[in-house]
C-alpha positions as CSV (number, residue, x, y, z in Angstrom):
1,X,-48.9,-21.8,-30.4
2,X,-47.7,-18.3,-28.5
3,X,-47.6,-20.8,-24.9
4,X,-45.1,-23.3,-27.3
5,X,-43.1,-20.4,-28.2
6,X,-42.9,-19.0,-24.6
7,X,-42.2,-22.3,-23.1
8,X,-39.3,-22.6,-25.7
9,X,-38.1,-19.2,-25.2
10,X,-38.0,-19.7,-21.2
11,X,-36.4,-23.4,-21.9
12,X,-33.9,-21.9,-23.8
13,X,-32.7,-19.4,-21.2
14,X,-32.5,-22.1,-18.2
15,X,-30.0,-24.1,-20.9
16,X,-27.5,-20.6,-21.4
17,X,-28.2,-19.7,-17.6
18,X,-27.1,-23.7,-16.7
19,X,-24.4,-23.6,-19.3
20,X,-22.9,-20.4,-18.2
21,X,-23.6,-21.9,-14.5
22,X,-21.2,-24.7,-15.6
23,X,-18.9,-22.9,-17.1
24,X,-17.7,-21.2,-14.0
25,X,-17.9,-23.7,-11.9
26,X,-15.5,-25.1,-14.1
27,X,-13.0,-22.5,-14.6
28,X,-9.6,-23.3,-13.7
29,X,-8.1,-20.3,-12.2
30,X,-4.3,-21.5,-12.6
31,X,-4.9,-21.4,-16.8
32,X,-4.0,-18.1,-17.6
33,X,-6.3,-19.1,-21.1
34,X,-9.5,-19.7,-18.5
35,X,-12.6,-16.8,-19.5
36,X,-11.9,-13.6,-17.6
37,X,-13.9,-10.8,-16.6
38,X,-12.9,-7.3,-16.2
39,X,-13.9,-4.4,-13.5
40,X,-13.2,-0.8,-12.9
41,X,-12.5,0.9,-9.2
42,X,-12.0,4.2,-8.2
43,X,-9.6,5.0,-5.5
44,X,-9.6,8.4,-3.6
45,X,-8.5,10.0,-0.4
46,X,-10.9,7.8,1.2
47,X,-8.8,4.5,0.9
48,X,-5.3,6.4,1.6
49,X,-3.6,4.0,4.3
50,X,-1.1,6.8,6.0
51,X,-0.7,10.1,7.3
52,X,1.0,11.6,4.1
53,X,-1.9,10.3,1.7
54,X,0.4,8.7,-0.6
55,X,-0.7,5.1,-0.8
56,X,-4.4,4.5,-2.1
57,X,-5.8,0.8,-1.2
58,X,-8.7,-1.4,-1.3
59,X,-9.6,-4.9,-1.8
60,X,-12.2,-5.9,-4.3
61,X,-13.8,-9.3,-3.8
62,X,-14.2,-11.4,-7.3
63,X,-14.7,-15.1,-6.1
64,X,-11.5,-15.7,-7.9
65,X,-7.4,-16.3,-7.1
66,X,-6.6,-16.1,-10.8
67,X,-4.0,-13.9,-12.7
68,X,-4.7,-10.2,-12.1
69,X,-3.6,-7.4,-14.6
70,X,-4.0,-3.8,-13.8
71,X,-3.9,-0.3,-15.9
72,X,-4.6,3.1,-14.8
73,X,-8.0,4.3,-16.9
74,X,-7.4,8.3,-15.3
75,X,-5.9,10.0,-12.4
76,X,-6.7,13.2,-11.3
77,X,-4.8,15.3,-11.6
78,X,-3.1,14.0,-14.1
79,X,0.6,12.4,-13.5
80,X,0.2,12.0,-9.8
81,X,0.3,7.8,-10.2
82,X,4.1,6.4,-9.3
83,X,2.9,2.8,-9.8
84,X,0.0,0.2,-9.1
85,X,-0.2,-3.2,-8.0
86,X,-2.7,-5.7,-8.0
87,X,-2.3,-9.0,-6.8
88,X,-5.0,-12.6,-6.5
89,X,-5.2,-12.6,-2.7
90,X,-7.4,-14.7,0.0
91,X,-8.4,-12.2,2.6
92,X,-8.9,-13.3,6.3
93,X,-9.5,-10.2,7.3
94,X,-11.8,-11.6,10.3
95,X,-10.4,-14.9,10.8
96,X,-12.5,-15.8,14.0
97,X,-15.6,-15.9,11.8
98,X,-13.9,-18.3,9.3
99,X,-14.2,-15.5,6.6
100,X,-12.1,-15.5,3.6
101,X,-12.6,-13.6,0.7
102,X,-11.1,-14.2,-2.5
103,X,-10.0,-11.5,-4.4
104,X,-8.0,-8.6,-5.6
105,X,-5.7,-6.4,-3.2
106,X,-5.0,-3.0,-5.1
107,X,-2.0,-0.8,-3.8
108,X,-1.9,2.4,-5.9
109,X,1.4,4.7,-4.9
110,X,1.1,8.4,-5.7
111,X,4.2,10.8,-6.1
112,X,3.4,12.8,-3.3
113,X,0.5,13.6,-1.2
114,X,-2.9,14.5,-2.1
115,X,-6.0,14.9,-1.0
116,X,-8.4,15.4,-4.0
117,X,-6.7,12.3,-5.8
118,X,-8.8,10.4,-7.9
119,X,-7.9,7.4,-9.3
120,X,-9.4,4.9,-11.6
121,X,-7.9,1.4,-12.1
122,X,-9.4,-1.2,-14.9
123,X,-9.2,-4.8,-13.2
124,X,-9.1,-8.0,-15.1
125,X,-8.6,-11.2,-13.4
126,X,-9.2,-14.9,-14.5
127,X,-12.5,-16.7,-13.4
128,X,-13.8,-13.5,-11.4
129,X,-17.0,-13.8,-11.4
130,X,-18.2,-10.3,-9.8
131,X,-16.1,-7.0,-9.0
132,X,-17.4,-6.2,-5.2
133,X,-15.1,-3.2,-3.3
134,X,-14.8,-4.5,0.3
135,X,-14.3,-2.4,3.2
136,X,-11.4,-4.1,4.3
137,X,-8.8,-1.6,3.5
């Protein structure tokens, strides 16, 4: 009886894992009503892209080109975020390897330079299936 129930039990979970297995290979990432998933990324001096440390950057691979939206969780210290922009992008950062990542490209300008900013930005995109930050940026 207790081997009936764990073979059920372990039956059970291959049918969700499948189903959920289906479900994103089925996701249409043009449908704005397709599931979404949601991320967080912090952005410090680390991915500034100039001299004055006034643009943050980075590019966080999801598997997904859908519809991205973008908020500002925190910024330390507080008021230093002029605006943020996120946008579906395919990355061929190394073309000569055939690489391209899909993903999320994340520009974050401050109001003036700093170098103890601190930045956190809450991510949701259509038919991501994972939040990785690259080193591309």
């Amino acid at each position: 009886m207790k081997r009936l129930r764990q073979s059920l039990a372990w039956g059970a979970l291959a049918a969700i894992v499948c189903a959920g297995a289906a479900q994103a290979q089925s996701c249409d990432e043009h449908n704005p009503a397709s599931p979404a998933a949601t991320g967080q990324i912090n952005l410090s001096a680390s991915d500034s892209t100039n001299d004055r440390r006034d643009e943050l950057r980075s590019f966080v691979v999801t598997g997904s080109t859908g519809p991205v939206t973008a908020k500002i969780v925190a910024a330390s210290p507080p008021g230093i975020v002029g605006s943020v922009s996120a946008t579906p992008e395919v990355s061929r950062y190394s073309p000569h390897f055939g690489e391209q990542l899909k993903g999320i490209d994340i520009h974050v300008r401050l109001k003036h330079g700093d170098r103890g900013a601190v930045v956190s930005v809450s991510l949701r995109q259509v038919c991501a299936q994972y939040f990785r930050d690259s080193f591309l940026y």
